[in-house]
N, C-alpha and C positions, 0 to 999 in steps of 0.2 A: 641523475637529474632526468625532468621530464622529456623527452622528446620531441613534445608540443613547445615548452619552454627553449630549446634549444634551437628549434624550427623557427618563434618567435626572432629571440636573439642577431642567429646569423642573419634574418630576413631584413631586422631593423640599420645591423651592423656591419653589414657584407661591405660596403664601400670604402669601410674603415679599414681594411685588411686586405694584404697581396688574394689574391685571387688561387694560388696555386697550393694555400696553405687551410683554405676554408675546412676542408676534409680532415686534417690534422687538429682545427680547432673544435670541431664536431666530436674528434672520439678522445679528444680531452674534456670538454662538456659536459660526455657520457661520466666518465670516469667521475666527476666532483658531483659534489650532494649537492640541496637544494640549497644550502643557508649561504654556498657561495655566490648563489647568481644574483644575489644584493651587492656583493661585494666585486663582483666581475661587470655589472652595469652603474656601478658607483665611479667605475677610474675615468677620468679624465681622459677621453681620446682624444686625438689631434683630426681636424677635418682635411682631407687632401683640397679638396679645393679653396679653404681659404687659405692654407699654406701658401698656394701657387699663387692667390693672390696677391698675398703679404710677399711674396718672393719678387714679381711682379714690382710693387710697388715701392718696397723697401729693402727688397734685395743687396743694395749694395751698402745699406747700413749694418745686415748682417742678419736683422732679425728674424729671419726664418730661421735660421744656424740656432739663435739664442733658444726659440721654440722650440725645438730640436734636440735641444740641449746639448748641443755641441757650441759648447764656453768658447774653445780657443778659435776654431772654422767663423766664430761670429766678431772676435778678436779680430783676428784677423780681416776679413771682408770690412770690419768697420774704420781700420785704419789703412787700408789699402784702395777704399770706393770698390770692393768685390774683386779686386789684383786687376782692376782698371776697367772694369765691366766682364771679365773674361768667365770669373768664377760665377759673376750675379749670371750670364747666358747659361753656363753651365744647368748651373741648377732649378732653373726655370723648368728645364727638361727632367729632373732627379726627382725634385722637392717630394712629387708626389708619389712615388717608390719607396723614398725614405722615409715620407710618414707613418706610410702603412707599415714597413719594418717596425716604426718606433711604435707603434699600435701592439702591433705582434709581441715586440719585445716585454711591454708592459701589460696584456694579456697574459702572458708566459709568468711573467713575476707574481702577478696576484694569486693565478690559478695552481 
């Protein structure tokens, strides 16, 4: 892939992603041809900061978890009110760690 294209890429997308791994997605980048980077800016990323909002605000119904895609963690918090507000504080502080992982992870799948 182009270099100018990957420069693009990470430039648009850096937010979406842990910070410590940007350099790991750069010489996977390198590594894949051009016809995947339709299919690398096609995935569905999760935003960290409306997660945190959505954590925020519906936190304790679970729905960040569901976004997440963590079924049982959203299960859970939904019939507990968050294990009594304890897990919705929790994650207030996580949520946007965990998006970028789940970024990462689903980056890692396409690519």
């Amino acid at each position: 892939m182009q270099q100018d294209k990957i420069d693009m890429f990470l430039m648009t997308n850096a937010k979406l992603f842990p910070s410590e791994k940007l350099t790991m997605l750069r010489e996977r980048m390198k590594e894949l041809g051009d016809d995947k980077l339709a299919l690398i800016s096609s995935v569905d990323y999760k935003d960290p900061t409306t997660l945190l909002l959505v954590s925020i605000f519906l936190g304790t119904l679970g729905i960040d978890r569901f976004m997440l895609g963590e079924t049982g963690m959203g299960i859970l918090k939904l019939l507990t009110a968050g294990l009594c507000g304890i897990l919705t504080i929790i994650d207030w502080f996580l949520v946007s760690n965990k998006t970028r992982e789940y970024n990462f992870q689903k980056f890692m799948e396409v690519s």
